[in-house]
MDTraj code that builds the backbone (N, CA, C; nanometers):
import mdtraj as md
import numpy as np

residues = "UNK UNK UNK UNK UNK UNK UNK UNK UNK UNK UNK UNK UNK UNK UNK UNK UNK UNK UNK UNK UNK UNK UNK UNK UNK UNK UNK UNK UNK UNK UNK UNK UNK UNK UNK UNK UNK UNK UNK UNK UNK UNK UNK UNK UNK UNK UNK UNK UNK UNK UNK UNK UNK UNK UNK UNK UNK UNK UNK UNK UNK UNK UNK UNK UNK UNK UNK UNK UNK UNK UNK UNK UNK UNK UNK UNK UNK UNK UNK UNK UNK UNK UNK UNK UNK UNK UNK".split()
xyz = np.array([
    [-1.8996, 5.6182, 6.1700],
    [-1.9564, 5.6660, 6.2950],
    [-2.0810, 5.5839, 6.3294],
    [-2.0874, 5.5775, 6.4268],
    [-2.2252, 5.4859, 6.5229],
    [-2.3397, 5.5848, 6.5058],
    [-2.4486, 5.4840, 6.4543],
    [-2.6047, 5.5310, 6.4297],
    [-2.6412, 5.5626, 6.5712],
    [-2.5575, 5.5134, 6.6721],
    [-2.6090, 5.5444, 6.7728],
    [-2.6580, 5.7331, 6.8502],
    [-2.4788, 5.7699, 6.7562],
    [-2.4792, 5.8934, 6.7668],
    [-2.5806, 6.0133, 6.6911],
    [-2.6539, 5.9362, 6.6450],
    [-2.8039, 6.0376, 6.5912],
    [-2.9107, 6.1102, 6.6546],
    [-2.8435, 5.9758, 6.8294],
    [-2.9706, 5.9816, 6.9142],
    [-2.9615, 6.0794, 6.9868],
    [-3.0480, 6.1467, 7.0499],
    [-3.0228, 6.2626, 7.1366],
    [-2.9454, 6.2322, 7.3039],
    [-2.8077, 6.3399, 7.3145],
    [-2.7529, 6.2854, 7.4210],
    [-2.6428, 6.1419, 7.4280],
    [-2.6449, 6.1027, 7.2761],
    [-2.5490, 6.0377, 7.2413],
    [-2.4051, 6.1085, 7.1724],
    [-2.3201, 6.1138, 7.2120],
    [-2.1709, 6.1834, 7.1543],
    [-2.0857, 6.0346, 7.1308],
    [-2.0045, 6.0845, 7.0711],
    [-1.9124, 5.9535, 6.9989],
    [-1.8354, 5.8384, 7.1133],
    [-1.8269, 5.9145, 7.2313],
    [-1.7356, 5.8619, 7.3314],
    [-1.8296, 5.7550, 7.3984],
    [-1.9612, 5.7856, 7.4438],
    [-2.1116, 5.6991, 7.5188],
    [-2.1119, 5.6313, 7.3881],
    [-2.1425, 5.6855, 7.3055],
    [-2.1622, 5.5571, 7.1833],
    [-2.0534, 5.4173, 7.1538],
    [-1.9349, 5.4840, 7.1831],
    [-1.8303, 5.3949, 7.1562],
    [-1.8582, 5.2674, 7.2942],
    [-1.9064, 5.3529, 7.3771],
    [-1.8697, 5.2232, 7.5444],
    [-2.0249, 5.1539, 7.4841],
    [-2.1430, 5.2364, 7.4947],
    [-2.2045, 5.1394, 7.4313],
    [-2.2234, 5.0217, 7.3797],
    [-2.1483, 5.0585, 7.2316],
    [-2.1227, 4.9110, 7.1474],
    [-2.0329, 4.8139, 7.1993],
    [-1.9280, 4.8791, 7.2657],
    [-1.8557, 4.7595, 7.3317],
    [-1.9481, 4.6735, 7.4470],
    [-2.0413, 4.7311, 7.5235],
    [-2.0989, 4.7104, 7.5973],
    [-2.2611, 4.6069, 7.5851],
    [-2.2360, 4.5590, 7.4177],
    [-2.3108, 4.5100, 7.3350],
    [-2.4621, 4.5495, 7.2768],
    [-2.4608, 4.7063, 7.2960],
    [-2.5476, 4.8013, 7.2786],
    [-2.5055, 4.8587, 7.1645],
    [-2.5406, 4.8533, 7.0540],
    [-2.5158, 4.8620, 6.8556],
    [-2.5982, 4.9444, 6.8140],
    [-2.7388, 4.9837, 6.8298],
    [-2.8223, 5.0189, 6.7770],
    [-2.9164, 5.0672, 6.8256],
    [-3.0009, 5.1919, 6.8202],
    [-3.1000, 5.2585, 6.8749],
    [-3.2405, 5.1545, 6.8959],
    [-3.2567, 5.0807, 6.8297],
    [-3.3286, 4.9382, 6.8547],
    [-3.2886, 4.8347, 6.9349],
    [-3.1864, 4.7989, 6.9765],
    [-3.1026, 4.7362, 7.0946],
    [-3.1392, 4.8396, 7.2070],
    [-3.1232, 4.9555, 7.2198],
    [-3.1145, 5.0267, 7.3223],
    [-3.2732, 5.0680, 7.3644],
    [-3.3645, 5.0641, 7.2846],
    [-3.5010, 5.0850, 7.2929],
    [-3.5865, 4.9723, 7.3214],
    [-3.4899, 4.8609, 7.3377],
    [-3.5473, 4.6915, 7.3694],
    [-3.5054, 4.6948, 7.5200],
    [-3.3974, 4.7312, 7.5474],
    [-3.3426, 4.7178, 7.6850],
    [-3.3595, 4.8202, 7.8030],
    [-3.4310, 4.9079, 7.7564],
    [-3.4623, 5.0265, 7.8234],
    [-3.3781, 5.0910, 7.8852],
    [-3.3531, 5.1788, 7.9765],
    [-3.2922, 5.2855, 8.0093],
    [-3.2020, 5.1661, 8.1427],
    [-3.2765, 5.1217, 8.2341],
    [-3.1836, 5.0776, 8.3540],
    [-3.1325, 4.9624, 8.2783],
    [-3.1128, 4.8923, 8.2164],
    [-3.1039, 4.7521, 8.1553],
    [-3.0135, 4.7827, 8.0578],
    [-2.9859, 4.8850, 8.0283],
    [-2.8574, 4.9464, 7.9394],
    [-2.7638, 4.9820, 8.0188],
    [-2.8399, 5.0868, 8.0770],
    [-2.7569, 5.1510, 8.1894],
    [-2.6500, 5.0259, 8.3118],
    [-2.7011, 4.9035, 8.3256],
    [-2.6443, 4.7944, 8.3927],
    [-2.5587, 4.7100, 8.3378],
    [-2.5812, 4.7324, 8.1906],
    [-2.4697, 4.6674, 8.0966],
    [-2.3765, 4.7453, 8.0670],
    [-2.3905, 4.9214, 8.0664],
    [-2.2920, 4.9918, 8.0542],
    [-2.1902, 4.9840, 8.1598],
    [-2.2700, 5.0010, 8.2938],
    [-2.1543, 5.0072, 8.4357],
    [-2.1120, 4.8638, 8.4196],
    [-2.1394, 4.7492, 8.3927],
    [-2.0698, 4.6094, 8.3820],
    [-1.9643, 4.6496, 8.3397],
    [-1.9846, 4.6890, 8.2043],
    [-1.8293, 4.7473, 8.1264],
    [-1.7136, 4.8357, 8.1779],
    [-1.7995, 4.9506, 8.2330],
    [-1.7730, 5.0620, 8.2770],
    [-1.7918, 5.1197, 8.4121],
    [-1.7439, 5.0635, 8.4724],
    [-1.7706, 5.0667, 8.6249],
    [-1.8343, 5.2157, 8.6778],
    [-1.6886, 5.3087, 8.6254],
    [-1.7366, 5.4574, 8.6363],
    [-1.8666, 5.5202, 8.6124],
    [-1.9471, 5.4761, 8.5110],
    [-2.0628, 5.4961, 8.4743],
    [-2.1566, 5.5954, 8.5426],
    [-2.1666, 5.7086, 8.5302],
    [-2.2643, 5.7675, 8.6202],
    [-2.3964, 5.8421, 8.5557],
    [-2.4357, 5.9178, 8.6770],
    [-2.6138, 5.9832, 8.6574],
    [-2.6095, 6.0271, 8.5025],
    [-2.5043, 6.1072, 8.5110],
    [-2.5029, 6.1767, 8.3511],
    [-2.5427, 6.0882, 8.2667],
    [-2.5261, 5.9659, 8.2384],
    [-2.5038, 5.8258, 8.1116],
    [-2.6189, 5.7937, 8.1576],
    [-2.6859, 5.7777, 8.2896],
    [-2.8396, 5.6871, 8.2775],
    [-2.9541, 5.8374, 8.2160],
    [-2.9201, 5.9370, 8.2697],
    [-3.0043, 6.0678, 8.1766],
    [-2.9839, 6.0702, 8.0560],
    [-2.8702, 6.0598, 8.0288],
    [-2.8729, 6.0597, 7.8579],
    [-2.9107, 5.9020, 7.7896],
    [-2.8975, 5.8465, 7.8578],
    [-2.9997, 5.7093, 7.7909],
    [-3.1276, 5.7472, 7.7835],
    [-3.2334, 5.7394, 7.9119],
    [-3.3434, 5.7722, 7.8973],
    [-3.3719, 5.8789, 7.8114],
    [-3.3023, 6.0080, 7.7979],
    [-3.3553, 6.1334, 7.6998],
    [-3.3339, 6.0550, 7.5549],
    [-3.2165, 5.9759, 7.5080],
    [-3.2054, 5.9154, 7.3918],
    [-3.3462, 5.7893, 7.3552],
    [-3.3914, 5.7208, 7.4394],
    [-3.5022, 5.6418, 7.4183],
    [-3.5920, 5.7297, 7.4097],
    [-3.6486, 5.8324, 7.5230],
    [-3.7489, 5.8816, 7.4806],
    [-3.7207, 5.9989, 7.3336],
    [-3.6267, 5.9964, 7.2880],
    [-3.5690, 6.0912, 7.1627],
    [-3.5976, 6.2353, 7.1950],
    [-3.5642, 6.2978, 7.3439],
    [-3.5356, 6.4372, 7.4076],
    [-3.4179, 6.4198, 7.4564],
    [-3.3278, 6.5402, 7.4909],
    [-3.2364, 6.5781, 7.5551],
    [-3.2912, 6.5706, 7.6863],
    [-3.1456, 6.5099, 7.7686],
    [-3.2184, 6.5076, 7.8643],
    [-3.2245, 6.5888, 8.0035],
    [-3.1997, 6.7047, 7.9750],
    [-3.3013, 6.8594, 8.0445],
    [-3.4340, 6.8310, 8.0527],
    [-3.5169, 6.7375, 7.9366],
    [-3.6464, 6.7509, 7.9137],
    [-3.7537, 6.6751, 8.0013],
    [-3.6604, 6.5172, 8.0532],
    [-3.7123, 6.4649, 8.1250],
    [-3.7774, 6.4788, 8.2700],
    [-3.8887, 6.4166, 8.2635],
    [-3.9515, 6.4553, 8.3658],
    [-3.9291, 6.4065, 8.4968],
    [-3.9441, 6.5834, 8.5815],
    [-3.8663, 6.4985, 8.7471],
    [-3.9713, 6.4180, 8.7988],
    [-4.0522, 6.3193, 8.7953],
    [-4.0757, 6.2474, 8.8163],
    [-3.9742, 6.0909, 8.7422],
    [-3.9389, 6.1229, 8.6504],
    [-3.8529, 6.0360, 8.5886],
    [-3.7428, 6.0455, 8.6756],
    [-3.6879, 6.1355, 8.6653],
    [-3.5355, 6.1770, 8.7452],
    [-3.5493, 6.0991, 8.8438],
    [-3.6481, 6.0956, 8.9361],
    [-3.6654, 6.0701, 9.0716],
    [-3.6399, 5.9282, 9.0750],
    [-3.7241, 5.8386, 8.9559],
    [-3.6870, 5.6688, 8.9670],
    [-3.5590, 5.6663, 8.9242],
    [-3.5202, 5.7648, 8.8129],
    [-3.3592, 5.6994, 8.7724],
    [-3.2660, 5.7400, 8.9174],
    [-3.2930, 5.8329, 8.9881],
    [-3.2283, 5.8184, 9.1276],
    [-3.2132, 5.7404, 9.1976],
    [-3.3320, 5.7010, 9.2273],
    [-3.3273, 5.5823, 9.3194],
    [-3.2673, 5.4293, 9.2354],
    [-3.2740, 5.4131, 9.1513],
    [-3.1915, 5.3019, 9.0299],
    [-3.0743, 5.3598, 9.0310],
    [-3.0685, 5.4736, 9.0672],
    [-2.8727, 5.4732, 9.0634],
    [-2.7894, 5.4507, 9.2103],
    [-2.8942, 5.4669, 9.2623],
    [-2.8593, 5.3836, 9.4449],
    [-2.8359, 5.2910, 9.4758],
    [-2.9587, 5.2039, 9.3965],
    [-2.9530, 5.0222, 9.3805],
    [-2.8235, 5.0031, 9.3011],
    [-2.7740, 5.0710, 9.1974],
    [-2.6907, 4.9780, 9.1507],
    [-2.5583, 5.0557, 9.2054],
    [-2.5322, 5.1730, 9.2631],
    [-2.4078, 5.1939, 9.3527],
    [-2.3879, 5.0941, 9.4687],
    [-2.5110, 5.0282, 9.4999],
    [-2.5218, 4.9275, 9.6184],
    [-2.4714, 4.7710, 9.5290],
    [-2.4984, 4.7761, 9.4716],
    [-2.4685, 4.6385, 9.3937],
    [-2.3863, 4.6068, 9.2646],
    [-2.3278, 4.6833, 9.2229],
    [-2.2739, 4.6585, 9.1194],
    [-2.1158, 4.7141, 9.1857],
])
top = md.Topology()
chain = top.add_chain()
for i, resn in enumerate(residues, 1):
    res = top.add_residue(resn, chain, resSeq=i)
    for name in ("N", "CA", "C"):
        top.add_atom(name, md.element.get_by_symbol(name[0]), res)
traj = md.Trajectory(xyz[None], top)
């Protein structure tokens, strides 16, 4: 099983697109931050949605991500606009 799945908001299935997605390790994913993962995941994974960029960010910051703050929410919103526009 993927170390990935330790992280909070990580389940076996996000972990699996992950690594294919050349995202291996909670240190890979804490280098690339939340949108910069999140852009390599939808590369892979076109489908990719809000749910997967919240549970990235709650997994970097190591909360579930209920916890994050709507001020956070609010930029990962607008980053999920930009890349419905472009990707």
């Amino acid at each position: 099983m993927s170390e990935l799945t330790k992280l909070p908001n990580i389940g076996p299935e996000l972990a699996k697109r992950l690594e294919l997605a050349g995202i291996k390790s909670s240190k890979k994913l804490a280098e690339l931050g939340t949108e910069n993962a999140f852009i390599r995941l939808k590369t892979v994974f076109p489908g990719a949605c809000h749910n997967q960029l919240y549970a990235l960010e709650g997994a970097i910051q190591g909360i579930r991500w209920h916890g994050i703050s709507k001020e956070r929410k609010v930029e990962l919103q607008e980053f999920m606009k930009m890349t419905q526009k472009n990707l």
